[in-house]
DRENDREN-388457 format. One record per residue: residue number from 1; residue in three letters; x negated, z negated, y negated of N, C-alpha, C in turn. Coordinates in pm, 1 decimal. Each point is the difference from the previous one (the first is absolute). Last residue first. Layout:
REM DRENDREN-388457
> filo:drenti:nxx:nzz:nyy:caxx:cazz:cayy:cxx:czz:cyy
> NUM:Ala:X:Z:Y:X:Z:Y:X:Z:Y .
...
This chain:
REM DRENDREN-388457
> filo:drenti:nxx:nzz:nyy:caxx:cazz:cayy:cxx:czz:cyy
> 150:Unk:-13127.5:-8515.6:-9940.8:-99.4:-27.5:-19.7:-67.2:33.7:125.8 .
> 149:Unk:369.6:233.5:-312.4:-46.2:-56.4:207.1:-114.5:-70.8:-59.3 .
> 148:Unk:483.2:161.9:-350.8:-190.6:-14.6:32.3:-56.5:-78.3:80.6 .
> 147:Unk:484.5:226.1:-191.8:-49.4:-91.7:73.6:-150.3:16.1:44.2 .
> 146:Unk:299.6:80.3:-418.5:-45.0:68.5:82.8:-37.6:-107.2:63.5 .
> 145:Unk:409.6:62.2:-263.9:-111.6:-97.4:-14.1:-46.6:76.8:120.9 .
> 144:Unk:432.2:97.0:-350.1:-65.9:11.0:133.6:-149.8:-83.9:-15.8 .
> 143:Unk:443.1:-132.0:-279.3:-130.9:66.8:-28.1:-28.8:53.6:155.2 .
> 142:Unk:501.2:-56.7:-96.7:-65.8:-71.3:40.1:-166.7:67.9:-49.1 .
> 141:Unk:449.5:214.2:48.8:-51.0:-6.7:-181.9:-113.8:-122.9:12.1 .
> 140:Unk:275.7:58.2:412.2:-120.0:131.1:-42.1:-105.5:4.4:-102.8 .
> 139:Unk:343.9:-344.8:129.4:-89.6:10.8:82.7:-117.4:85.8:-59.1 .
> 138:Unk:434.8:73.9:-223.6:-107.3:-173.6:-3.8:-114.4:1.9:47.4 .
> 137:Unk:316.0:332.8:179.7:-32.9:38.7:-133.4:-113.3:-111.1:-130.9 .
> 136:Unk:223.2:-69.5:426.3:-86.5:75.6:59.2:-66.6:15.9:-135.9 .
> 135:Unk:363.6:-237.3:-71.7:-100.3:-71.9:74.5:-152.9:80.9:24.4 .
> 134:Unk:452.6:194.2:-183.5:-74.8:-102.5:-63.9:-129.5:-81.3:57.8 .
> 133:Unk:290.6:262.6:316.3:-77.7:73.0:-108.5:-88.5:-49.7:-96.2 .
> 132:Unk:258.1:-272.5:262.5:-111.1:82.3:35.8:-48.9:67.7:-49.7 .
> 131:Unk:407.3:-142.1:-161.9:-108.4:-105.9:11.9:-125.7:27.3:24.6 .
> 130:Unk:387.4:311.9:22.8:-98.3:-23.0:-175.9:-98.2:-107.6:39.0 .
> 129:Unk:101.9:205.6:484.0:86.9:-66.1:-107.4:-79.9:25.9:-142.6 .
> 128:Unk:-91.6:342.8:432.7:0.7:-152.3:-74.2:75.0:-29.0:-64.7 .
> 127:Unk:115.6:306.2:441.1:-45.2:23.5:-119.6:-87.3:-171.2:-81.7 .
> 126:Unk:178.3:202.4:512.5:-16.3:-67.0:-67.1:-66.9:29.0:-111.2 .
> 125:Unk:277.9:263.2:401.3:-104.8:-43.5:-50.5:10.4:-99.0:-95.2 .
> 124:Unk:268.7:320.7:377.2:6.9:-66.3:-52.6:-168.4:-45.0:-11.0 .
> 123:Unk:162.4:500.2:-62.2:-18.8:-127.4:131.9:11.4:-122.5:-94.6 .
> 122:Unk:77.1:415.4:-303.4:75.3:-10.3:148.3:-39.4:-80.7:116.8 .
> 121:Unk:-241.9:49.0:-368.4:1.9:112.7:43.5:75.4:29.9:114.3 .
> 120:Unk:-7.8:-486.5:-125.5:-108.0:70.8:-88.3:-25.1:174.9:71.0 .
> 119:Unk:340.7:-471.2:-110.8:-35.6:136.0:62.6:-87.1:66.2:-23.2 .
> 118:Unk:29.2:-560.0:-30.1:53.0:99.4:-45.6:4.9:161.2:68.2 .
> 117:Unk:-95.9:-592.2:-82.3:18.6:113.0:124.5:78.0:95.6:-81.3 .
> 116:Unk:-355.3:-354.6:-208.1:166.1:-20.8:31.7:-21.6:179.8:70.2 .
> 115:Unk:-456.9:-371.3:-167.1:103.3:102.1:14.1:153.8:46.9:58.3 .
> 114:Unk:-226.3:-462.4:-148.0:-91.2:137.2:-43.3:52.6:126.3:15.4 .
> 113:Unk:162.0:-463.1:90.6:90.8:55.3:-92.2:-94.3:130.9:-69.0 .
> 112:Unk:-117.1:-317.5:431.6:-31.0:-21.1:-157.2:58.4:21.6:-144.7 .
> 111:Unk:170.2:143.8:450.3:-6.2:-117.3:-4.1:-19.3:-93.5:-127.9 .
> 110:Unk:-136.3:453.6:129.4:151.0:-44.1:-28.8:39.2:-98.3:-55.2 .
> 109:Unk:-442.1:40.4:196.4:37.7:45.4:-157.9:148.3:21.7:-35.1 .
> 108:Unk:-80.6:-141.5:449.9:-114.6:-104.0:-104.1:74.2:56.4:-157.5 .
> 107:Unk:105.7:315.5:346.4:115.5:-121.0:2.0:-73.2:-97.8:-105.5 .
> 106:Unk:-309.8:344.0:126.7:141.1:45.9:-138.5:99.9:-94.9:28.0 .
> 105:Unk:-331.1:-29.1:313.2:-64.9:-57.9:-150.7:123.4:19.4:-131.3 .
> 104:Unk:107.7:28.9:453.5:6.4:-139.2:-25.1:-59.5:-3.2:-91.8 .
> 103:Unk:54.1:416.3:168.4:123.8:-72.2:-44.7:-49.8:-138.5:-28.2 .
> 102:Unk:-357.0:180.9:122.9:11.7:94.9:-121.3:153.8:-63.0:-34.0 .
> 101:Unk:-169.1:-78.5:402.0:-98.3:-94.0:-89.7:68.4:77.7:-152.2 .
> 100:Unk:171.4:221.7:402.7:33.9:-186.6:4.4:-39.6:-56.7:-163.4 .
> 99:Unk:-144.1:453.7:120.9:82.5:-2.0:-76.9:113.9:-183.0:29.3 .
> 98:Unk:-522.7:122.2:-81.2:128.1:50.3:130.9:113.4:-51.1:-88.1 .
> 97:Unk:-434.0:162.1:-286.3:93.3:-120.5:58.9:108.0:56.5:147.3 .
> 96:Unk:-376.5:208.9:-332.5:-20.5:-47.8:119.5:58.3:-121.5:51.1 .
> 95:Unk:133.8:411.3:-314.2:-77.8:-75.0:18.4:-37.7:-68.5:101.9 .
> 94:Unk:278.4:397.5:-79.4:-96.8:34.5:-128.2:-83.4:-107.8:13.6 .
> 93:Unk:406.0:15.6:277.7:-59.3:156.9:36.7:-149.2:-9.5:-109.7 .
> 92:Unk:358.8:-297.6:-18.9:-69.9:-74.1:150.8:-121.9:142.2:1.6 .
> 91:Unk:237.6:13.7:-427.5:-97.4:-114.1:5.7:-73.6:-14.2:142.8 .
> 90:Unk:364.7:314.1:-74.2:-155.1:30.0:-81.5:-94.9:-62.0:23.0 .
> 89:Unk:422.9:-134.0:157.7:-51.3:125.7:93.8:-143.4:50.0:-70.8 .
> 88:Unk:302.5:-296.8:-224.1:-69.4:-70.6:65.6:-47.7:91.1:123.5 .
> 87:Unk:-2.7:145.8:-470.7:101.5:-7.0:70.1:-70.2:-124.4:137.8 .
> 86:Unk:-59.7:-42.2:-541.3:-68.7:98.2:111.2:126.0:-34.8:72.3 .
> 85:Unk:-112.1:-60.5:-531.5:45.6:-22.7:88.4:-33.3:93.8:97.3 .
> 84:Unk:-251.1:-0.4:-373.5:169.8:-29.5:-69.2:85.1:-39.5:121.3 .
> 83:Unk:-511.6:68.8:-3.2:82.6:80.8:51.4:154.6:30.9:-52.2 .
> 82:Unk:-289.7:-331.2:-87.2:-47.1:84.1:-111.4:81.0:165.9:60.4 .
> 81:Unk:120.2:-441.7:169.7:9.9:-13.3:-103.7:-46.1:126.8:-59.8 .
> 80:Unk:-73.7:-49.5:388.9:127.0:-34.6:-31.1:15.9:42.6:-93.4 .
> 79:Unk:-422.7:-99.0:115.9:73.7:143.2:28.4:167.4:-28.4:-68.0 .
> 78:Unk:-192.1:-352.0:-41.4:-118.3:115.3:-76.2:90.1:99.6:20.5 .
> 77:Unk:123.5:-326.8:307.0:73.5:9.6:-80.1:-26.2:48.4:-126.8 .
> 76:Unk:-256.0:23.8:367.1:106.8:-2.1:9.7:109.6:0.7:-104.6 .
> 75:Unk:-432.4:-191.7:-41.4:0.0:123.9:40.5:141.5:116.9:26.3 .
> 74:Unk:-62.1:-475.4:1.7:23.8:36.3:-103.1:-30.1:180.2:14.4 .
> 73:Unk:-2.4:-180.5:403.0:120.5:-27.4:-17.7:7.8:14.5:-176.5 .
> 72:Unk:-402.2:29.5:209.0:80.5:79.1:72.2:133.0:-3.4:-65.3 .
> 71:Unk:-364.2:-300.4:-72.4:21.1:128.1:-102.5:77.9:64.2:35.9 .
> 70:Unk:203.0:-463.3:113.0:-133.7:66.7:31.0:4.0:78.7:-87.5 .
> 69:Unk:355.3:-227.0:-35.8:-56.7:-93.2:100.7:-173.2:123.1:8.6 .
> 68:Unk:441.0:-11.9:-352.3:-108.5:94.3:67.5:-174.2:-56.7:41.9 .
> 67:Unk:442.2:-255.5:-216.7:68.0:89.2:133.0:-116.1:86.3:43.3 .
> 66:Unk:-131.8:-275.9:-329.3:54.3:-103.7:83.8:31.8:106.9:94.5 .
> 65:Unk:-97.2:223.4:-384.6:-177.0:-51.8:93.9:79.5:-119.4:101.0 .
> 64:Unk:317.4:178.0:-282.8:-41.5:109.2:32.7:-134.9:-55.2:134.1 .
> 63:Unk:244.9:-258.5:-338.2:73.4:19.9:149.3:-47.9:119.9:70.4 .
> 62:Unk:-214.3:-169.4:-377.9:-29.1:-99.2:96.6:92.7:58.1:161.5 .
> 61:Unk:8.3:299.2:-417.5:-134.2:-63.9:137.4:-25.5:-76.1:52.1 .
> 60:Unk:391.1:38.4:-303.4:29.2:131.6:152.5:-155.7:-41.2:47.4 .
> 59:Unk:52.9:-350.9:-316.9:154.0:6.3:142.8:-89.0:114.5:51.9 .
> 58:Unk:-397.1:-203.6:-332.0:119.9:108.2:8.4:79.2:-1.2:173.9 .
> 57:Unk:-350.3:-367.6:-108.4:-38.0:179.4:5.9:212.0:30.6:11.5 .
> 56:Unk:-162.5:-510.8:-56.1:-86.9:131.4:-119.8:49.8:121.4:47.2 .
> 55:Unk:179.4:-294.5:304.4:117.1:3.3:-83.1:-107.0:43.1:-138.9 .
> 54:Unk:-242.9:-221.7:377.4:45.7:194.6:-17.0:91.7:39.8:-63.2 .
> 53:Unk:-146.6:-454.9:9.7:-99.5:87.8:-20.5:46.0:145.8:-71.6 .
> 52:Unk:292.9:-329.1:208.6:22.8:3.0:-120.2:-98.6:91.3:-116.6 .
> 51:Unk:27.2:-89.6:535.0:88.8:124.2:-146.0:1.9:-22.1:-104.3 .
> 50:Unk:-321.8:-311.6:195.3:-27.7:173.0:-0.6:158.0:78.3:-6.6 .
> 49:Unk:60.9:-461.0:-39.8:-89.4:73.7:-99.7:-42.3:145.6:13.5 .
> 48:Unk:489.2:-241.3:188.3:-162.8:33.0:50.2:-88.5:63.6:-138.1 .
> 47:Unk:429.3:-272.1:90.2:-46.8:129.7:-129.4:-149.5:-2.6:35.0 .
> 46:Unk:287.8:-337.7:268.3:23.5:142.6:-23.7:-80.9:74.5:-5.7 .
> 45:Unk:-4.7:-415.0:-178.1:-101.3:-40.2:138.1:7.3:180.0:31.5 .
> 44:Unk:220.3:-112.2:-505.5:19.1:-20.1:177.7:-89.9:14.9:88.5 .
> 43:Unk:-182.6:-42.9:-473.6:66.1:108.7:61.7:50.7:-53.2:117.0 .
> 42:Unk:-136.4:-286.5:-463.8:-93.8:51.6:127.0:116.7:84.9:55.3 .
> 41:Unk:15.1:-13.6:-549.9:33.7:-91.0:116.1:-51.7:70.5:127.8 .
> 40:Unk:-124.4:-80.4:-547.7:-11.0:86.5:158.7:26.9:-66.1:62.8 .
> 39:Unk:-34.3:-119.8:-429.1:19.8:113.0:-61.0:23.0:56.1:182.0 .
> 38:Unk:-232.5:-422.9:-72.7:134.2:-52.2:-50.6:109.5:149.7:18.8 .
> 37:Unk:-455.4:-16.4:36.2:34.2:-12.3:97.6:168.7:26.3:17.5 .
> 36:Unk:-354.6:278.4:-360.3:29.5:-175.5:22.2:121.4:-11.1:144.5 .
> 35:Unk:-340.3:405.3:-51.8:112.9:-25.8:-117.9:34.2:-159.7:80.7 .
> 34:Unk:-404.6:469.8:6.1:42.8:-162.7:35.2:90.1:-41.1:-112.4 .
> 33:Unk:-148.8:493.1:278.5:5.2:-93.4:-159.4:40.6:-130.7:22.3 .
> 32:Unk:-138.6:537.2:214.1:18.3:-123.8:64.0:-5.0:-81.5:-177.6 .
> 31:Unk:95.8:546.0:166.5:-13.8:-116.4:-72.4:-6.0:-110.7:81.1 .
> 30:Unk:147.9:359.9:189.0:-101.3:-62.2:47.5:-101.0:-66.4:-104.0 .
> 29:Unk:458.5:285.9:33.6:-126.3:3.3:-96.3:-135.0:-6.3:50.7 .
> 28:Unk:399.2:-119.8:259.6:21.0:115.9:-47.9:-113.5:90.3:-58.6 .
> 27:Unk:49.1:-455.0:132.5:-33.6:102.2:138.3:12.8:130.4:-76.4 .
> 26:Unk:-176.6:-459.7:-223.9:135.1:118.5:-55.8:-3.2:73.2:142.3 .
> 25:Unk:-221.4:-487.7:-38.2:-29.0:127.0:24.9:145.7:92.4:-38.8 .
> 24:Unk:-217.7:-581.7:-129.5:141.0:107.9:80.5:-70.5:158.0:-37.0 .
> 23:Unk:-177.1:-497.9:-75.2:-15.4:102.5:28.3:103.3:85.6:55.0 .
> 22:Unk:90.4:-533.2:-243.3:-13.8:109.5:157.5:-61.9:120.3:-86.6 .
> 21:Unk:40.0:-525.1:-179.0:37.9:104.6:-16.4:-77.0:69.7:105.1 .
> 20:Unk:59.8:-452.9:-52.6:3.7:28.7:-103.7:61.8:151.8:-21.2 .
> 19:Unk:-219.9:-208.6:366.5:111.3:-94.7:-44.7:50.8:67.0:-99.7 .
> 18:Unk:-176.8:358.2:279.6:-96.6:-112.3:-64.2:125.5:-131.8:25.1 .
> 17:Unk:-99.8:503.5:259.1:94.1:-101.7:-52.9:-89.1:-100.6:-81.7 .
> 16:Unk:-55.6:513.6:169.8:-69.0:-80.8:20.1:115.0:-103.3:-105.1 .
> 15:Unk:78.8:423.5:162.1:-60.6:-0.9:35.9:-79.6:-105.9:-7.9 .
> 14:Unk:494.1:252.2:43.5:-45.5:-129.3:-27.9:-152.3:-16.1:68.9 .
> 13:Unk:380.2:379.5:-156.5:-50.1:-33.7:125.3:-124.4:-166.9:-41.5 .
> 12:Unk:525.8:249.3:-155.2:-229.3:44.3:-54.6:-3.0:-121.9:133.0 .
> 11:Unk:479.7:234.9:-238.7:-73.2:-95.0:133.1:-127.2:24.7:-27.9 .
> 10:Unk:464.8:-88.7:-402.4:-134.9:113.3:104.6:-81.1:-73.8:68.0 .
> 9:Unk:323.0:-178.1:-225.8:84.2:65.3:30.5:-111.1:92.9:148.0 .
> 8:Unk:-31.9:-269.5:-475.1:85.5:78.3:34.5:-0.6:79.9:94.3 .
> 7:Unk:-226.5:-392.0:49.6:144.3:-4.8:-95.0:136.3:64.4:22.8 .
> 6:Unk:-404.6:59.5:344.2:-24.1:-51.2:-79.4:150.6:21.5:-98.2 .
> 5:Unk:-194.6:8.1:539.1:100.4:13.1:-118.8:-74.6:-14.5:-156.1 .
> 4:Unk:-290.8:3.8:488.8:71.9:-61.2:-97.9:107.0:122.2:-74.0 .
> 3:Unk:-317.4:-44.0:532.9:126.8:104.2:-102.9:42.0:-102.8:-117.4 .
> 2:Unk:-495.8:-74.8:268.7:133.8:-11.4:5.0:71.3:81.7:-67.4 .
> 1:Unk:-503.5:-71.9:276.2:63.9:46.9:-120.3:150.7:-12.9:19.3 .
């Protein structure tokens, strides 16, 4: 699968070519529609299709599920988030991170632009951003689905 352009402007993903005319996918939608060739240009070698995939789900979750490498680490930022912020004395004292593994997850989300350093009862701690918030808040409004063993 490839990254096309089209005219104006927008990327879709390219699912089947003719002479005549292409299949193209919306990443957003996930419409698929066929429009004449003439109308799409192919993507730099670059524009990897699968981002171009993931460019459907919303900035804060994509940046949200990229920086939270495990459940542990969204988890993490659950709390965070629903906590309004923690201290980092809360966190080594409330989960099961050392505290090595715990600076390098909150450096990740720094990083990400998820949460920013703040005071939280007088130690130093980390709060979320609007992004996160937004994200978590996405996530949630998600259906639940039960999982059934065979």
């Amino acid at each position: 699968m490839r990254t096309v352009y089209h005219t104006d402007g927008t990327q879709y993903l390219l699912c089947k070519e003719s002479s005549e005319s292409s299949l193209i996918r919306d990443p957003r939608s996930g419409e698929e529609r066929y429009v004449p060739n003439e109308k799409l240009t192919i993507a730099d070698a670059d524009d990897s299709s699968l981002i171009a995939a993931a460019s459907g789900v919303s900035n804060p979750v994509r940046t949200v599920l990229t920086a939270s490498h495990n459940e542990e680490a969204l988890g993490l930022l659950v709390e965070l988030t629903d906590r309004e912020g923690l201290s980092v004395v809360a966190m080594i004292d409330a989960y099961d991170y050392c505290e090595s593994d715990l600076n390098g997850q909150l450096a990740e989300f720094r990083a990400a632009g998820l949460i920013t350093e703040a005071e939280i009862y007088g130690e130093r701690g980390y709060e979320p951003t609007e992004m996160t918030k937004s994200a978590i808040e996405s996530l949630r409004s998600l259906p639940q689905q039960s999982v059934v063993n065979s």
